[in-house]
C-alpha positions in Angstrom: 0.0 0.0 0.0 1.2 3.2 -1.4 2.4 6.1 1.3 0.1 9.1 1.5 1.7 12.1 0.7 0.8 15.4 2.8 0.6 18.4 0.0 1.9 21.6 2.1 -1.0 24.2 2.0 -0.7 27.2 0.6 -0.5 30.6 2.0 -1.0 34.0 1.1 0.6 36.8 2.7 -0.6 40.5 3.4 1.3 43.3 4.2 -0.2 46.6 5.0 1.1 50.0 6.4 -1.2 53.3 6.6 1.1 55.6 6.5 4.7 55.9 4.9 5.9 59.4 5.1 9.8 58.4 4.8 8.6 56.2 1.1 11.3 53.4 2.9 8.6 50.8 3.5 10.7 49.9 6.6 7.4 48.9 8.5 5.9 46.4 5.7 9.5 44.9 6.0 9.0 44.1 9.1 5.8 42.4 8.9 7.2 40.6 5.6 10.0 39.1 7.6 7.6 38.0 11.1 5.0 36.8 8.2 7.6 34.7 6.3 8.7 33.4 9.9 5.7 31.9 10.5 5.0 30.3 7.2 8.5 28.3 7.4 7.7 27.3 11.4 4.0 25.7 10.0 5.6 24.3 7.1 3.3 26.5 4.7 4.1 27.1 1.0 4.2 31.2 0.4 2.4 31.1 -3.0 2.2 35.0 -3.0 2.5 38.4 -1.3 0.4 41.1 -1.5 1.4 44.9 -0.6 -0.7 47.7 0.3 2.0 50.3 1.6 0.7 53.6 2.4 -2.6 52.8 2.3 -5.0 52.7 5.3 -7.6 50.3 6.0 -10.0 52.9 7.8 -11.1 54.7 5.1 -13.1 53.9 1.9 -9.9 54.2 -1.0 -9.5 51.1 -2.6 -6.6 48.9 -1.5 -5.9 47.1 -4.6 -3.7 44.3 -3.3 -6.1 43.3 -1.0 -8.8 42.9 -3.6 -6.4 41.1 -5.7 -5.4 38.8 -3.0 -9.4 37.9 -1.9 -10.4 37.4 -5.9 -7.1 35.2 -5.8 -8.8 33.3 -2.4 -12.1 32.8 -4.5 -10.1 30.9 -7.1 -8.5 28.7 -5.0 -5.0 30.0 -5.2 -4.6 29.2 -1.1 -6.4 28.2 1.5 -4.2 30.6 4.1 -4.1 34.2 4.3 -1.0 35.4 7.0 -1.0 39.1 8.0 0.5 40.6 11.2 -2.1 41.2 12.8 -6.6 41.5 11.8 -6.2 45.3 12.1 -3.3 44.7 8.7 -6.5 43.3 6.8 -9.3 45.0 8.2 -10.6 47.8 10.7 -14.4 47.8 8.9 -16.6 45.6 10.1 -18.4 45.7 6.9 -14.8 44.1 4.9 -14.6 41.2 7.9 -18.3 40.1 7.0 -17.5 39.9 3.7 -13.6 38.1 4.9 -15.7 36.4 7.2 -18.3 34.7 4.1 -15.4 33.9 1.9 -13.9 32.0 4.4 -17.4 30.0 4.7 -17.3 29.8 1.3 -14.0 28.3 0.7 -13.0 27.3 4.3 -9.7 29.9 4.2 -8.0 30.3 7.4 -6.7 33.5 9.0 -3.6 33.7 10.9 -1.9 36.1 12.2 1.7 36.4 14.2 0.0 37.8 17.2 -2.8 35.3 16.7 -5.1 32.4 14.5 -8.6 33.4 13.9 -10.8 30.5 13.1 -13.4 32.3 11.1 -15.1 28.9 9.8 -16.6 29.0 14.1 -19.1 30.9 15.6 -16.6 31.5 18.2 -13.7 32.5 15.9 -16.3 35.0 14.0 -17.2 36.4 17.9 -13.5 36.6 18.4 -12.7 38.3 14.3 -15.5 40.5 15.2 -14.3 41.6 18.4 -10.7 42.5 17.4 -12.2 44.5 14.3 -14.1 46.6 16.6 -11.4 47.4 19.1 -9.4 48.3 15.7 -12.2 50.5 14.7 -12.4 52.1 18.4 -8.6 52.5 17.8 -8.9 54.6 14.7 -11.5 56.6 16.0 -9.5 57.7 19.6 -6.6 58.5 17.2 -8.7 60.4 15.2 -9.8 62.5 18.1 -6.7 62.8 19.3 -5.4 63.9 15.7 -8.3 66.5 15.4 -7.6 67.9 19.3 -3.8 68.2 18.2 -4.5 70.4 15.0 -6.8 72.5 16.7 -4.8 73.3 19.6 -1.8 74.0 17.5 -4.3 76.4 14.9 -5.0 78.3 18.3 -1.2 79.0 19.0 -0.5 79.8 15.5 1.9 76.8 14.7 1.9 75.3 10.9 -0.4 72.6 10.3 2.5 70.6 8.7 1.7 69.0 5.1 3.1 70.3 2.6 5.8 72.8 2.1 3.6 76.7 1.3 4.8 78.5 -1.5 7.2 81.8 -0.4 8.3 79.7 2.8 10.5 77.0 3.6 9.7 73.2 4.5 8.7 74.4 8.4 6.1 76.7 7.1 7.7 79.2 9.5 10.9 80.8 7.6 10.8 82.8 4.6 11.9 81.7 1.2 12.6 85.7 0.4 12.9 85.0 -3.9 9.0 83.1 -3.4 8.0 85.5 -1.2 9.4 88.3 -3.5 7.1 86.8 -6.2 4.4 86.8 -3.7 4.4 90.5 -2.8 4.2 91.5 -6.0 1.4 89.4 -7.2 -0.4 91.7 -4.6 0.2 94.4 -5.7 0.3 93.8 -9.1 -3.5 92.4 -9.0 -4.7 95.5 -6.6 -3.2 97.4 -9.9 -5.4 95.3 -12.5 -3.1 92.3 -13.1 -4.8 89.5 -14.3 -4.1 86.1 -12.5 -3.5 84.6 -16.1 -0.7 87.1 -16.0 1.0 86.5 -12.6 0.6 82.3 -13.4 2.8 82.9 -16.5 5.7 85.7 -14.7 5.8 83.3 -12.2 6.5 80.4 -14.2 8.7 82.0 -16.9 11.1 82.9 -13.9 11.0 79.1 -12.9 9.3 79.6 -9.1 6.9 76.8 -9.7 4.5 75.3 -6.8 6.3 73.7 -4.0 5.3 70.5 -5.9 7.1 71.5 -8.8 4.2 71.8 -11.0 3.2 75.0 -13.1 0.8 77.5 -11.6 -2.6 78.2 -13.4 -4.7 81.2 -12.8 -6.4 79.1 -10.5 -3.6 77.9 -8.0 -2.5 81.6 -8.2 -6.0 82.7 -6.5 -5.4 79.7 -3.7 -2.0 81.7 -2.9 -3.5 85.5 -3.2 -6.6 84.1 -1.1 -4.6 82.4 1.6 -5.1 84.1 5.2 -1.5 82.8 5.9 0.5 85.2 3.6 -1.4 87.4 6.1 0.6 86.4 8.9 -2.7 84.5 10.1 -4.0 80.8 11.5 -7.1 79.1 10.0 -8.6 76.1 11.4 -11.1 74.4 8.9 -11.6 77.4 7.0 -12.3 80.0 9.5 -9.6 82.4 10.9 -8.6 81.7 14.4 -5.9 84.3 15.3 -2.8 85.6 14.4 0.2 82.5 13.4 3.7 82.1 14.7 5.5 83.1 11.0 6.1 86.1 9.3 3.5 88.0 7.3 4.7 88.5 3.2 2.0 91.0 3.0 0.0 93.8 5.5 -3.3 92.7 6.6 -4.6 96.0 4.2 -3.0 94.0 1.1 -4.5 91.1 2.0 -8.1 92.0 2.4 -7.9 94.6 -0.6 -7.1 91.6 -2.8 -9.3 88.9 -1.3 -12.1 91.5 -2.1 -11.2 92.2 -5.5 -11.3 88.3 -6.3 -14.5 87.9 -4.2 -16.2 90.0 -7.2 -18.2 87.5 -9.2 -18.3 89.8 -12.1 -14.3 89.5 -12.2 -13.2 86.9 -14.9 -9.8 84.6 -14.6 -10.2 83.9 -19.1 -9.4 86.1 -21.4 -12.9 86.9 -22.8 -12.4 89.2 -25.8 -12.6 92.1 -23.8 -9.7 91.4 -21.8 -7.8 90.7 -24.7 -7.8 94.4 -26.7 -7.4 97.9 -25.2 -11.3 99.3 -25.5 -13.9 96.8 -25.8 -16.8 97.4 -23.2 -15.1 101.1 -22.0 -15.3 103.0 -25.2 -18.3 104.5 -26.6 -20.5 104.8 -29.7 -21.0 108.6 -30.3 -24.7 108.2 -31.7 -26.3 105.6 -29.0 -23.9 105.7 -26.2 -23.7 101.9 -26.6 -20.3 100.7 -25.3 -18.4 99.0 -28.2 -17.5 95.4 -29.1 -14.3 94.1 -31.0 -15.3 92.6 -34.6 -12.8 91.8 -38.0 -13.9 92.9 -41.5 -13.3 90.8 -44.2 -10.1 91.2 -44.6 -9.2 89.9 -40.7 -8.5 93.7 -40.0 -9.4 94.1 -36.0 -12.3 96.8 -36.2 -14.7 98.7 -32.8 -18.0 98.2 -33.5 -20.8 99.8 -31.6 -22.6 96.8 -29.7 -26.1 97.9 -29.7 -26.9 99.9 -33.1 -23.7 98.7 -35.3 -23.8 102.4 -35.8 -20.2 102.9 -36.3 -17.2 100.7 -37.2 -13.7 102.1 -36.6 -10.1 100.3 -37.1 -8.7 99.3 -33.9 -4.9 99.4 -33.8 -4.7 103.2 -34.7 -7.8 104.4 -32.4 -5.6 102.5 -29.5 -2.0 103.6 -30.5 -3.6 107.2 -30.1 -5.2 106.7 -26.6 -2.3 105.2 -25.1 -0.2 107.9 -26.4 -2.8 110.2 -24.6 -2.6 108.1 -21.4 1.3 108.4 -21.5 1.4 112.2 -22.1 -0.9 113.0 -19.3 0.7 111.0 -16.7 4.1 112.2 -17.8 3.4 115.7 -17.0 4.8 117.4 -13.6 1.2 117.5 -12.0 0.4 114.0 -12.2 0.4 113.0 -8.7 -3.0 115.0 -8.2 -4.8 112.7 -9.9 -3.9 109.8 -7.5 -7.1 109.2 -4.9 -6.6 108.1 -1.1 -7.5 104.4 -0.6 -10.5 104.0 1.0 -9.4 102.0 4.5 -12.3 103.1 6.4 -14.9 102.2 3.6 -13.4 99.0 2.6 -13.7 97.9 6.5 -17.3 98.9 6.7 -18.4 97.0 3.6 -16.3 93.6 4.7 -18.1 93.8 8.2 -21.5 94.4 5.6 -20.9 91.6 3.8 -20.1 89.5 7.1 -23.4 90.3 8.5 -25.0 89.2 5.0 -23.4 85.4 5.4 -24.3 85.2 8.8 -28.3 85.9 7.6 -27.6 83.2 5.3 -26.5 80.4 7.6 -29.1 81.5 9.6 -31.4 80.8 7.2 -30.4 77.4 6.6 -30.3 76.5 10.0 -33.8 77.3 10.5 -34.7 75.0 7.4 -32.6 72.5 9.0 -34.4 72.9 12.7 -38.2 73.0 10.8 -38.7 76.8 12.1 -38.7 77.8 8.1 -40.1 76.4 5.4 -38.2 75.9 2.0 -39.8 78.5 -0.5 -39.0 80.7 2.5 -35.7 80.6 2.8 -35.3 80.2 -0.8 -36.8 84.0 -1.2 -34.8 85.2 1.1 -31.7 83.5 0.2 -31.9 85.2 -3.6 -32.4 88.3 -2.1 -29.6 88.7 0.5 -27.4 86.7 -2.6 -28.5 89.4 -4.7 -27.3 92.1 -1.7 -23.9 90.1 -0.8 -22.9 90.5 -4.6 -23.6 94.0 -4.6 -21.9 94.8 -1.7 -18.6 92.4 -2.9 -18.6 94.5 -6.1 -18.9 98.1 -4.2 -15.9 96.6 -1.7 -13.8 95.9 -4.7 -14.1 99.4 -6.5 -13.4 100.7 -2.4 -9.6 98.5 -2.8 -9.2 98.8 -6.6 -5.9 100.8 -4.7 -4.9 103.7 -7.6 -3.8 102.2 -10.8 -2.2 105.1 -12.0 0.0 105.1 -9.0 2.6 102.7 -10.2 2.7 104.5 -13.4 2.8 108.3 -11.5 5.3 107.1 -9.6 7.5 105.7 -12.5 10.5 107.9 -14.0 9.7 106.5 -17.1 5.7 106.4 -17.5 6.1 105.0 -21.5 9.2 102.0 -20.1 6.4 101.2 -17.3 3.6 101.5 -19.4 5.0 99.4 -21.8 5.4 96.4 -18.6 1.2 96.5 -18.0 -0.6 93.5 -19.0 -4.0 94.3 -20.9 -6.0 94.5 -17.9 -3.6 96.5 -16.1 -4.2 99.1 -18.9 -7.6 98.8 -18.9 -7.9 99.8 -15.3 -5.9 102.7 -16.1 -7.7 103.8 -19.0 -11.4 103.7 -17.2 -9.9 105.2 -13.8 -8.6 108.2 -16.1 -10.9 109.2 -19.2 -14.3 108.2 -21.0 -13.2 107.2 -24.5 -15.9 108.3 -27.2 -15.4 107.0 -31.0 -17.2 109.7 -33.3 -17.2 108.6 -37.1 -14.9 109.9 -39.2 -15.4 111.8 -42.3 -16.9 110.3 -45.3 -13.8 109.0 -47.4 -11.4 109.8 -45.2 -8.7 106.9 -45.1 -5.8 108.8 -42.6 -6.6 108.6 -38.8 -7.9 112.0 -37.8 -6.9 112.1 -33.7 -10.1 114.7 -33.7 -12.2 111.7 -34.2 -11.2 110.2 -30.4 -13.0 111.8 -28.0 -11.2 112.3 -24.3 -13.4 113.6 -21.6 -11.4 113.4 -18.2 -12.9 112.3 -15.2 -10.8 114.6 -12.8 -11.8 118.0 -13.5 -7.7 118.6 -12.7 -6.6 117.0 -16.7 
């Protein structure tokens, strides 16, 4: 009679760390090493290991080694699963019952260095089930703990770690002054008109890309311009909650002047066409007082057209060349400075608190729909209506910061050199802070542009 020959079962192994914020692995070495250990003391054949490293088994991301390994279970490829310890497969009492059915449906075992569980028993289940929740209970104290921790250090002002912020270094605490540099004048540059568009591309022509090394978009630039931190301030969970332990890159003026200017919902981060030529939407038609579009004639010959009557159709390029010339000659002369305006601080403060009370209606509102004390067309009503009155009141705050955009040009020794340096916007502002532009229609046959076909009426009665 023939010998029976024992077939060595099969084993899979899982290896799991949540975090790995050194990238070494060291800790899913570990557990491959006690894992292996075990399979060579039970005389198990190791038909595969499966890694999950920096991947928690709290949350609801996938862990696509795990998934690989159970579909692997299901076909038969072993009838062992090893891990470290239950918590390394599972903290979710939903993934154990569904552990816990393939193993009825393929009588796998669990085992563990610290531990077999038996989950083809009612006792072993009791016991798989227990261990889960005390892992679940575990995440949960940690994440108290975790959310205590970045509170407390929000309310002292200490980083909240992650990573590295633009204009500082990796402690979030010590100033990276060639960032920061960039920083300050993005503020300044959008109080003066800037476009976002336009900061996005200085910043990455001089090579100062995000502290990921990626390019910045007009979109990432708002995150920067709109961050309480280059304010020298602390937010916890999107609210401000005092004043932080690093340096400010910017005055808390600056900051707000800028935050309101973006809050404006009118304020547009693509080049629409008016953005992209000099007089679109500020110049006027002479016969209906329309405000005038950019077209092409057949010829592909940029042309002002009015926008409401077509009543007049002028060629662009000399019509500009002319009002910029204009714009240059005026600032240039000795009394320029008189037509620069004081900031309004004072107004500015009083629309922000404004516009503070407005939100605070709001969440009112839709805590009283949550608490049954309002009803729904209600509060929808109301909502459009104090909407309505927060956008008007963002707008007004944003022509209270628009901070002079002649200033930088004023203050220039060389208004063309500097002029020449604006972006579109930036020109724009300056255009409709100085003059109304009127576009009368030049004489019948007339070919030569006639400069007494412009119209310039100053708004300071100083010009």
């Amino acid at each position: 009679m023939a010998a029976t020959v024992n077939t060595p079962q099969r084993a899979f192994v899982y290896l799991r760390q949540s975090l790995d914020r050194a990238g070494s692995g060291a800790a899913v070495e570990r557990q491959r090493e006690d894992c292996l250990k075990l399979c060579a003391e039970r005389g198990w054949d190791v038909a595969q290991v499966f890694t999950d490293n920096d991947v928690s088994a709290s949350s609801r991301k996938p862990r696509p080694e795990y998934a690989r390994m159970l579909a692997a279970v299901d076909a038969g490829g072993a009838e062992i699963v090893v891990a470290w310890h239950v918590d390394r497969l599972t903290r979710r009492l939903t993934e154990l019952e569904e552990l816990i059915d393939l193993a009825q449906r393929t009588g796998l075992r669990i085992a563990t260095v610290t531990g077999d569980v038996d989950l083809s028993t009612d006792a072993g289940r009791l016991v798989g089930r227990i261990l889960a929740s005390v892992a679940r209970g575990e995440v949960e104290r940690k994440g108290a703990r975790q959310k205590r921790a970045q509170q407390q250090a929000a309310e002292q002002g200490r980083p909240a770690g992650g990573r590295r912020p633009f204009g500082y270094a990796s402690d979030g605490v010590t100033v990276n002054e060639v960032e920061a540099g960039h920083v300050r004048e993005a503020y300044v540059d959008v109080m003066h008109g800037a476009s976002l568009k336009s900061v996005a591309r200085r910043w990455n022509d001089a090579q100062a890309f995000t502290s990921a090394g990626n390019p910045w978009s007009h979109s990432t630039v708002r995150g920067v311009l709109k961050n309480p931190r280059y304010a020298g301030l602390r937010t916890y969970r999107g609210e401000v909650v005092g004043p932080a332990t690093w340096p400010a890159l910017v005055d808390a003026d600056t900051f707000e002047a800028v935050r309101a200017i973006l809050a404006v919902p009118e304020r547009r981060t693509t080049l629409s066409t008016a953005r992209k030529y000099l007089l679109p939407s500020l110049a006027l038609c002479w016969k209906c007082g329309s405000d005038v579009a950019t077209g092409h004639t057949r010829h592909g010959k940029r042309v002002y057209v009015c926008r409401a009557g077509k009543c007049i159709s002028r060629k662009a390029e000399p019509v500009d060349d002319f009002v910029e010339a204009v714009v240059i000659e005026r600032l240039s002369r000795s009394d320029a400075a008189d037509l620069l305006t004081e900031s309004g601080g004072d107004e500015l403060r009083a629309l922000q608190a404004k516009a503070a009370g407005i939100r605070e209606r709001l969440d009112d509102l839709a805590t009283g729909l949550e608490e049954g004390i309002l009803t729904l067309p209600a509060v929808r009503k109301s909502s459009a209506r104090l909407r309505a009155e927060l956008q008007a009141v963002e707008a007004e705050a944003a022509n209270a910061v628009h901070t002079d955009a002649l200033g930088p040009l004023v203050a220039s020794g060389d208004v063309a050199e500097t002029w020449a340096r604006l972006d579109i916007g930036q020109r724009r502002q300056v255009i409709d802070a100085l003059m109304v532009v009127t576009l009368l229609k030049p004489e019948a046959g007339r070919r030569d542009f006639a400069p007494d076909t412009v119209e310039i009426h100053w708004k300071s009665d100083q010009s």
